[in-house]
C-alpha atoms as a printed R data frame, in Angstrom:
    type eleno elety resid chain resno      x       y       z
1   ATOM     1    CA   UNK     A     1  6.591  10.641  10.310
2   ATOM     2    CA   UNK     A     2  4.694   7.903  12.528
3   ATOM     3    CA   UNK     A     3  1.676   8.633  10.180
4   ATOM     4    CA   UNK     A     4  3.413   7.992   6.877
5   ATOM     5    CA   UNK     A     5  4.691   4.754   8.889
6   ATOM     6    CA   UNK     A     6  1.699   3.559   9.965
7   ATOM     7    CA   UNK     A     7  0.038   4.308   6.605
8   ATOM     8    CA   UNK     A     8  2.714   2.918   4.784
9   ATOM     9    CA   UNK     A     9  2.489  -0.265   6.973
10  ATOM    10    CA   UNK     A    10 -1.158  -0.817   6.295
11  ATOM    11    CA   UNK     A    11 -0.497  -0.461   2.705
12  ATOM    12    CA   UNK     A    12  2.150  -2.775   2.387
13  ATOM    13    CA   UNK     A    13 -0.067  -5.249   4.560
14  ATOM    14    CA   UNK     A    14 -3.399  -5.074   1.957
15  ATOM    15    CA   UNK     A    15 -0.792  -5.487  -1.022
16  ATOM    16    CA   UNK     A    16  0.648  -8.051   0.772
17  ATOM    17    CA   UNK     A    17 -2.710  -9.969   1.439
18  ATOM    18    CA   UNK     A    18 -2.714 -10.103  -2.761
19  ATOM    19    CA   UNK     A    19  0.166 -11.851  -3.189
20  ATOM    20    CA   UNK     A    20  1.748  -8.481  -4.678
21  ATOM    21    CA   UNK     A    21  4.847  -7.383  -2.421
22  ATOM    22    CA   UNK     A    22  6.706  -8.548  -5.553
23  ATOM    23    CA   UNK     A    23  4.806  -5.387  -7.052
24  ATOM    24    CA   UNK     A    24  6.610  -2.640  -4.501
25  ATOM    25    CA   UNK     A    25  9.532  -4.322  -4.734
26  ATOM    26    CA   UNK     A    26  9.749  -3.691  -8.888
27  ATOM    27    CA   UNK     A    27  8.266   0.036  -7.971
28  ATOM    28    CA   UNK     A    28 11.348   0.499  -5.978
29  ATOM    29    CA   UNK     A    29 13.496  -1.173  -8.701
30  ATOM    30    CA   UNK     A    30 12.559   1.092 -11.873
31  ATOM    31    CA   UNK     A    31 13.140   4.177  -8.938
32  ATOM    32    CA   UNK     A    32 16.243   3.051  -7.982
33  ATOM    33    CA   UNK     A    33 17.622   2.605 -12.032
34  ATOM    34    CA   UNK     A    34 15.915   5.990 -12.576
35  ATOM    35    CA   UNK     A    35 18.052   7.805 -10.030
36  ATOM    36    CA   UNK     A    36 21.363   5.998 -11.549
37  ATOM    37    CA   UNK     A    37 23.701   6.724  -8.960
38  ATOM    38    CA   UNK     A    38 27.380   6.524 -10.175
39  ATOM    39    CA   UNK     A    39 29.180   4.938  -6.608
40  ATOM    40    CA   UNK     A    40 27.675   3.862  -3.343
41  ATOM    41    CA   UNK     A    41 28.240   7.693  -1.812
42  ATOM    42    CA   UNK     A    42 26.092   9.105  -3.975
43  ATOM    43    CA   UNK     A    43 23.237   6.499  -3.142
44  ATOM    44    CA   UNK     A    44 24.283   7.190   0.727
45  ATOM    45    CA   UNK     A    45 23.823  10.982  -0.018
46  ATOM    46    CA   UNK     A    46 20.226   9.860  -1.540
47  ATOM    47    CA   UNK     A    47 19.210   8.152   1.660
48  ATOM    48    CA   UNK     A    48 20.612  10.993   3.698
49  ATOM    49    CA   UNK     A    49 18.903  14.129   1.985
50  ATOM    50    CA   UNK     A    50 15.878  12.273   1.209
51  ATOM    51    CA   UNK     A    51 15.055  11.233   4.998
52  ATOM    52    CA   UNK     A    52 15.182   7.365   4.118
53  ATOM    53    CA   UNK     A    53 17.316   6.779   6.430
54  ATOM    54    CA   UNK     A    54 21.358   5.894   7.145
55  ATOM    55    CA   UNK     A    55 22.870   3.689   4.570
56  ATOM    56    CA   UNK     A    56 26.144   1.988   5.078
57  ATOM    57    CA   UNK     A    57 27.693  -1.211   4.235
58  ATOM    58    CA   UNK     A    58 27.415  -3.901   6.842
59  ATOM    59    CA   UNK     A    59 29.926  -6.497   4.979
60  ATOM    60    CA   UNK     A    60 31.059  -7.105   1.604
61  ATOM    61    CA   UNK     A    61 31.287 -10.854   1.556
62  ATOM    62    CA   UNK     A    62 28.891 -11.348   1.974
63  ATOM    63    CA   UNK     A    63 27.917  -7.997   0.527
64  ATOM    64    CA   UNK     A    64 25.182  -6.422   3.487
65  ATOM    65    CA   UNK     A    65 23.927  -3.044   3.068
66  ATOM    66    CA   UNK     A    66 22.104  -1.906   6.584
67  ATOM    67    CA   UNK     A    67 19.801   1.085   6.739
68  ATOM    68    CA   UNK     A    68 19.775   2.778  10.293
69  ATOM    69    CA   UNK     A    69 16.476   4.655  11.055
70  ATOM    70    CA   UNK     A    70 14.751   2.814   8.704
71  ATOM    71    CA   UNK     A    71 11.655   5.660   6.948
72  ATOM    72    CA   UNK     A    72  9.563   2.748   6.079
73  ATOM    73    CA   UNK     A    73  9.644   0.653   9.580
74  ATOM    74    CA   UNK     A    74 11.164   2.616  12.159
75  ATOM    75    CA   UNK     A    75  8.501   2.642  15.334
76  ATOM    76    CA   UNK     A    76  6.591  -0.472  13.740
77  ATOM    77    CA   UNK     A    77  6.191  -3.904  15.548
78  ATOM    78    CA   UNK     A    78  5.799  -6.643  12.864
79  ATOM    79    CA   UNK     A    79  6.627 -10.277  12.240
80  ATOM    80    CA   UNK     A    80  8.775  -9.927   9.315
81  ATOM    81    CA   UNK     A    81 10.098  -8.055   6.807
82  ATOM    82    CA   UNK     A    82  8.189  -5.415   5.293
83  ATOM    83    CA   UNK     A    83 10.931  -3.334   2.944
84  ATOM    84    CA   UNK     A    84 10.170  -4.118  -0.238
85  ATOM    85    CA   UNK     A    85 10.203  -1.070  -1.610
86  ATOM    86    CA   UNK     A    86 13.787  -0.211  -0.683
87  ATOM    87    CA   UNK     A    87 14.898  -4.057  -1.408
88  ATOM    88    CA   UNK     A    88 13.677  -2.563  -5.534
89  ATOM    89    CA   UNK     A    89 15.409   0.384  -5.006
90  ATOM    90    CA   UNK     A    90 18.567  -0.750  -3.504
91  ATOM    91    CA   UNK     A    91 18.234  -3.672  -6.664
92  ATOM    92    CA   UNK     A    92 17.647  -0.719  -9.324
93  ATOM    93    CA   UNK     A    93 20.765   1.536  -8.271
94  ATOM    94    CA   UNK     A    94 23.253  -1.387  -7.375
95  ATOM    95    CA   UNK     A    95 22.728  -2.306 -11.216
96  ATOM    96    CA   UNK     A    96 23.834   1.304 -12.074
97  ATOM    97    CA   UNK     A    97 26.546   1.249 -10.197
98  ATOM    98    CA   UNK     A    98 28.043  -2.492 -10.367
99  ATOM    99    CA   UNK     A    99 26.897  -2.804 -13.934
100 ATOM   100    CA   UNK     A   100 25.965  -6.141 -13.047
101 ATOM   101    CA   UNK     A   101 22.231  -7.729 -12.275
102 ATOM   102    CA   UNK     A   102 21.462  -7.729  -8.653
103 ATOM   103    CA   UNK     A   103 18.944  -9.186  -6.194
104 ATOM   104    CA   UNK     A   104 18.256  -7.734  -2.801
105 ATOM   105    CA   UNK     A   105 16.736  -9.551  -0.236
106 ATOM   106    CA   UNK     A   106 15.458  -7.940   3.314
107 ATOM   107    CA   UNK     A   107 16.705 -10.260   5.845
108 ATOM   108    CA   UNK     A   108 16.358  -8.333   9.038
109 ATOM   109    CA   UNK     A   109 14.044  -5.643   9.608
110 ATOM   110    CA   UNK     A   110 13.888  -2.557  12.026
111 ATOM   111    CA   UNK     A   111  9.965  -3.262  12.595
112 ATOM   112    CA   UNK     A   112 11.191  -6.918  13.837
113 ATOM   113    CA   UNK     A   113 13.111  -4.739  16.779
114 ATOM   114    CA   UNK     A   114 16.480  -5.334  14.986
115 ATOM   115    CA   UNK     A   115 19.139  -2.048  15.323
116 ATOM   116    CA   UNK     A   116 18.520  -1.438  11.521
117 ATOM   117    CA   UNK     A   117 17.247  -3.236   8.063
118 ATOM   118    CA   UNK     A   118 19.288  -5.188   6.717
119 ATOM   119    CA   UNK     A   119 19.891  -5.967   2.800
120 ATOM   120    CA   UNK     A   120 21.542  -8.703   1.245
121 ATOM   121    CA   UNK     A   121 23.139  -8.652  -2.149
122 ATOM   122    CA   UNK     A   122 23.272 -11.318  -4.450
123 ATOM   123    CA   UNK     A   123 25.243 -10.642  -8.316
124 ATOM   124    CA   UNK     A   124 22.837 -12.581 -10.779
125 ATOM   125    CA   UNK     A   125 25.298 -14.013 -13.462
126 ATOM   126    CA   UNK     A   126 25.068 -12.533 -16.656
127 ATOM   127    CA   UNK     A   127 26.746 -14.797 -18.771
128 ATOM   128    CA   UNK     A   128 25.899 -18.568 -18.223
129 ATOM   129    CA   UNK     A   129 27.622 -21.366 -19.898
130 ATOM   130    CA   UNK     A   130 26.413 -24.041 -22.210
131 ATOM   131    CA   UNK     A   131 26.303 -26.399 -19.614
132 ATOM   132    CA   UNK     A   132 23.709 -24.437 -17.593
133 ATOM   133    CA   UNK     A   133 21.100 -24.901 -19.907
């Protein structure tokens, strides 16, 4: 597992030196809609089986979705975030389930020496009003 880290962590740092994080982060999106998990257990069961790591839900307002032993960053020391991947994927199965537009944003990060990674969840609003535009 610390290979896949520290090859993963290279990776993400040369894709990251393009400008093109956004790029992992929309990977991890179109996985996440393709798995189309019906409730939050079945996305925890994902994690689980699929040695991602431990998902639970930190808060709900606002809405914080921690991973404990973190696949991507577990081990690593880094400066900042690095999660993109699992931001997409957490973005791309939240939309299956809430039915709603989401955007996830890594805000703390196992690799930073934090307990876990740690996701926040932010409902896009589908349906603006006149007066927005």
């Amino acid at each position: 597992m610390e290979l896949f880290r520290v090859m993963s962590y290279i990776a993400i740092k040369k894709i990251k030196e393009k400008g093109s994080e956004i790029t992992l982060y929309e990977i991890g999106y179109e996985f996440g809609k393709f798995l189309k998990p019906k409730n939050i257990r079945e996305l925890k069961t994902f994690f689980r089986k699929n040695n991602l790591g431990i998902l639970e839900i930190e808060s709900r307002k606002p809405f914080i979705l921690k991973v404990r032993e973190c696949a991507m960053c577990g081990g690593l020391e880094i400066n900042e975030p690095i999660c993109y991947f699992d931001a997409g994927l957490l973005a791309g199965a939240l939309e299956c389930i809430l039915n709603k537009t989401v955007v996830v944003d890594e805000i703390k990060c196992m690799g930073q020496g934090y307990d876990a990674c740690y996701f926040k969840i932010g409902v896009v609003n589908n349906n603006p009003t006149i007066s927005e535009y």
